[in-house]
C-alpha positions in Angstrom: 31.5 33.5 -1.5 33.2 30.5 0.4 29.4 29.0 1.2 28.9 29.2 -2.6 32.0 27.6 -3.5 31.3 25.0 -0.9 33.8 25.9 1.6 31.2 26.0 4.3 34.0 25.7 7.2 35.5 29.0 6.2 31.9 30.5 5.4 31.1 29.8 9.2 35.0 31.2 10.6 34.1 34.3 9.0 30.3 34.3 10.1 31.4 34.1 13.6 33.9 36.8 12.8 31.2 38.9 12.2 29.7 41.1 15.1 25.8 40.2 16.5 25.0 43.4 15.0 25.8 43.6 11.5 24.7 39.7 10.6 21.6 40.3 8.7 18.9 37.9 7.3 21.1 37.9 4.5 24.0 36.6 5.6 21.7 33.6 7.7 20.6 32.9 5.3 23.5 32.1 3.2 25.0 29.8 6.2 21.9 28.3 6.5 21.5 27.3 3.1 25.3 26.4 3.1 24.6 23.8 5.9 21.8 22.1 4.5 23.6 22.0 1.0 26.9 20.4 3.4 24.2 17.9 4.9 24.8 20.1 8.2 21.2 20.2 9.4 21.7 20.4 12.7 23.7 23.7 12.6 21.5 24.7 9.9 18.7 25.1 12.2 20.7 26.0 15.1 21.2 29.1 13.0 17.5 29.6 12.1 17.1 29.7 16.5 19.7 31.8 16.7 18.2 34.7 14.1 15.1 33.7 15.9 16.3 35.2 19.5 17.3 38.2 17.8 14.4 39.1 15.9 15.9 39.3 12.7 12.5 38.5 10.2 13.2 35.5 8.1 12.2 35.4 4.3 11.2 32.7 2.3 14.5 31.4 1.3 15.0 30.8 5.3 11.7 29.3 5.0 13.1 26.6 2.6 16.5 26.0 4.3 14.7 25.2 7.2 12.2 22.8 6.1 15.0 21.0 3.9 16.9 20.8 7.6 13.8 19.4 8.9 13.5 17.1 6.1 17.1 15.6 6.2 17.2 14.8 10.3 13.3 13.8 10.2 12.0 16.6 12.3 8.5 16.5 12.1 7.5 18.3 15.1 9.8 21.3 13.8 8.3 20.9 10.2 4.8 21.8 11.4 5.4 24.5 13.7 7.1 26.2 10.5 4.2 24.9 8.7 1.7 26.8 10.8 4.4 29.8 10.7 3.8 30.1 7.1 0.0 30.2 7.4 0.1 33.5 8.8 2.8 35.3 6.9 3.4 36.1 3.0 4.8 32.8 2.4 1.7 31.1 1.9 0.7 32.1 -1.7 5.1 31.0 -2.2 4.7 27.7 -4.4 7.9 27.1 -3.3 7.2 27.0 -0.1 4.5 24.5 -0.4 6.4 22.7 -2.2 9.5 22.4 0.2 6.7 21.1 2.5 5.4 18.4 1.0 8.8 16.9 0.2 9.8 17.5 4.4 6.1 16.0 5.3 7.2 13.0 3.3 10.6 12.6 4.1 9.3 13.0 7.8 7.0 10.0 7.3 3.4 12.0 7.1 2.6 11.3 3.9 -1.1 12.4 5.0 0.0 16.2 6.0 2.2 15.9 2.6 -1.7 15.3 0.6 -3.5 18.1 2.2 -0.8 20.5 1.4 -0.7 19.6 -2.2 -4.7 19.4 -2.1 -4.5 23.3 -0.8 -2.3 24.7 -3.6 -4.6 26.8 -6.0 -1.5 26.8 -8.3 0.9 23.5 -8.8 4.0 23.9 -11.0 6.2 20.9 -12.2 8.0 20.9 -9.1 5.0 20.2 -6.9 3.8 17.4 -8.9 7.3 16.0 -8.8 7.2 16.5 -5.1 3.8 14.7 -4.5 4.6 12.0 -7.2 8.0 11.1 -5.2 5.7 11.7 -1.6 4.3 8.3 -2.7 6.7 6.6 -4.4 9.1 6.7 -1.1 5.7 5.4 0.7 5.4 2.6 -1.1 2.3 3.7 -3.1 3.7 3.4 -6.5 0.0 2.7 -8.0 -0.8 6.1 -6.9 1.7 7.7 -8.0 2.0 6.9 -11.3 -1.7 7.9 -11.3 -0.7 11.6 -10.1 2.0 11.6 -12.7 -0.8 10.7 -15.3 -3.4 13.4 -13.6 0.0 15.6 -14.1 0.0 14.9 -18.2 -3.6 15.5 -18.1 -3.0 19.1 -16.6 -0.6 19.6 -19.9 2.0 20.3 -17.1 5.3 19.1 -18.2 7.7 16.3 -16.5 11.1 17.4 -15.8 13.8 14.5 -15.0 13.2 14.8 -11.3 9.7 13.9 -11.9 10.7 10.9 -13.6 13.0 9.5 -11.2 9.9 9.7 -9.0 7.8 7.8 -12.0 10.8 4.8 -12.1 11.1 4.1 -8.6 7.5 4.2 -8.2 7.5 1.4 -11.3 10.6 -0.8 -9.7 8.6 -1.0 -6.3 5.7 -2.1 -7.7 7.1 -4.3 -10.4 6.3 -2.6 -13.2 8.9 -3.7 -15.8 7.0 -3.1 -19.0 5.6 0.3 -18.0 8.5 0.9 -16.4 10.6 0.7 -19.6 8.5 2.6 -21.1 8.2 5.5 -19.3 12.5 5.7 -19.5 11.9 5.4 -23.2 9.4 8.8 -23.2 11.8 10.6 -21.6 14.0 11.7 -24.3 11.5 10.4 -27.4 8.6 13.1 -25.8 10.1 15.5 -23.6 13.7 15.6 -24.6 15.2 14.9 -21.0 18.8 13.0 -21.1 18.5 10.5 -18.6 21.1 10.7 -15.9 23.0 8.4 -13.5 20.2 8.0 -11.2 17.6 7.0 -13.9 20.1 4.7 -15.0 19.9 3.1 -11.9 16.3 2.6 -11.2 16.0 1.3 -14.8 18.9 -1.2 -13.1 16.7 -1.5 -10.1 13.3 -2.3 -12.3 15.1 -5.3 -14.5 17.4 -6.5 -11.4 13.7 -6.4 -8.9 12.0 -8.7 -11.7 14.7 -11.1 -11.5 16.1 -9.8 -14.9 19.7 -10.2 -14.2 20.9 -10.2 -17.4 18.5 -7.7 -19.1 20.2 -5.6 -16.3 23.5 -6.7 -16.7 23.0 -6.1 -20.9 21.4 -2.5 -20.0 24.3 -1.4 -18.1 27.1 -2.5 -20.9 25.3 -0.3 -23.1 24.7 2.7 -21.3 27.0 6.1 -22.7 28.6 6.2 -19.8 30.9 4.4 -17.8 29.1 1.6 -15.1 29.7 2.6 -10.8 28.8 0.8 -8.3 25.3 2.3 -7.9 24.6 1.1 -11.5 26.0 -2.5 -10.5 24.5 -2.9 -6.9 20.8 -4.0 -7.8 22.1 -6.1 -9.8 23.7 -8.0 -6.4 21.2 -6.8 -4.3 17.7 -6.8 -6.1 16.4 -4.9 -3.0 17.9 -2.0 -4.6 17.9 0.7 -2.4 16.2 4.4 -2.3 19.0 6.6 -1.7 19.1 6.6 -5.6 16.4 9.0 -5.6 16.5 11.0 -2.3 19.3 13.2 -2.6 18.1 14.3 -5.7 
C-alpha cells in the first residue's frame, strides 16, 4: 500500500520489519518496483541480489524492475547477464520483457544489442516499436527512426503518444521542422492523441533548433495550457535538452 501511494520510505520500514521467511516474490517485487518508480535503482537491485541469495524465483515483473534499474544507473554489464537469464526461462516469449530490454540496451548506450532484440521478436506491439523508434532517436539517428516509425504505419500498428515523443525528438535532432510539424499535427487529426507537456516541448525544441525563435515563442502563447520552464528553455537554449523524453 505505502509503495503504491509512493511512500516508498515507509514501504521499506515495514519490509525490513518483515521476517526473512515470510518475504515472498511478491512482496520484492513490490519494493523493487517501488524503487525504480522513486529513481532508487541502486536499492532496487540490491533487493533483486538479495531474493537472489535466497532462492526466492523471480517473475517477470522482477524481470522488468530490474532491467528499468539497469537502465536508469547505465548498467550494462548487469543488463546482459539478465538478458541471457531470460533466454533460458519463460520470459522469453514475454513482449514485455523484450521490450524493457531494448529501451535498457539503449539507455545503456548499445544501441546494436538494442537492434537484434527487436530483430528477434516474432510479435512487436506498439510498445516495442515505440521503444526501438526512441532507441534511435536518443542515438542520434533520427533518419532511421522516423523510417521505423513509418515501417510501424505500414504494419497497421498504431502510434500511441509515447511513440510520438520518440518521432518529435527524432525530427528536432535532425532538423526536421516541416515534417516535424507535421507529424504533431497527425497526432490528434489521425489518431486522436492529446498532445501533452512533453510534445509541447519538443515541438518548442524543433522551431527553437531551426532558429525559429519567434515561431516558438508564438507556439507557446497559444498552447491550452499554462507555459513552464521546460516549454521556455529551448527557446534560451536551442540545444534543447533530452530529459524531455527520457523519463517518459
Amino acid at each position: 500500500m505505502y509503495a503504491q501511494c509512493g511512500d516508498i520510505k515507509a514501504a521499506r520500514s515495514i519490509f525490513n520489519l518483515t521476517e526473512d521467511n515470510h518475504r515472498c516474490i511478491i512482496s520484492y517485487n513490490s519494493m523493487i518496483t517501488a524503487c525504480v518508480q522513486s529513481s532508487r535503482p541502486t536499492e532496487a537491485l540490491a533487493l533483486f541480489r538479495e531474493l537472489q541469495t535466497r532462492n526466492i524465483r523471480p517473475t517477470y515483473v522482477t524481470i522488468l524492475g530490474v532491467l528499468a534499474a539497469c537502465a536508469l544507473i547505465g548498467a550494462l554489464d548487469l543488463g546482459r547477464w539478465i538478458h541471457e537469464y531470460v533466454k533460458k526461462t519463460t520470459f522469453a516469449s514475454h513482449i514485455k520483457v523484450h521490450t524493457a530490454l531494448i529501451d535498457m540496451y539503449a539507455k545503456c548506450g548499445s544501441l546494436e544489442d538494442a537492434v537484434c532484440v527487436f530483430e528477434e521478436m516474432r510479435f512487436r506491439d506498439t510498445q516495442a516499436w515505440s521503444a526501438m523508434i526512441m532507441a534511435y532517436a536518443i542515438h542520434g539517428q533520427g533518419i532511421v527512426a522516423l523510417s521505423q516509425f513509418d515501417e510501424m504505419l505500414r504494419k497497421s500498428v498504431r502510434p500511441d503518444e509515447i511513440t510520438f515523443l520518440g518521432v518529435l525528438y527524432s525530427c528536432s535532432h535532425a532538423g526536421m521542422v516541416d515534417e516535424g510539424l507535421r507529424y504533431f499535427g497527425t497526432m490528434q487529426s489521425d489518431y486522436d492523441i492529446h498532445p501533452g507537456i512533453k510534445h509541447y516541448g519538443c515541438v518548442v525544441d524543433l522551431l527553437a533548433r531551426a532558429g525559429k525563435l519567434e515561431e516558438a515563442y508564438n507556439f507557446i502563447n497559444g498552447l491550452p495550457i499554462a507555459p513552464t520552464l521546460i516549454l521556455r528553455e529551448p527557446c534560451f537554449q536551442p540545444v534543447g535538452s533530452m530529459e524531455m523524453w527520457t523519463s517518459a
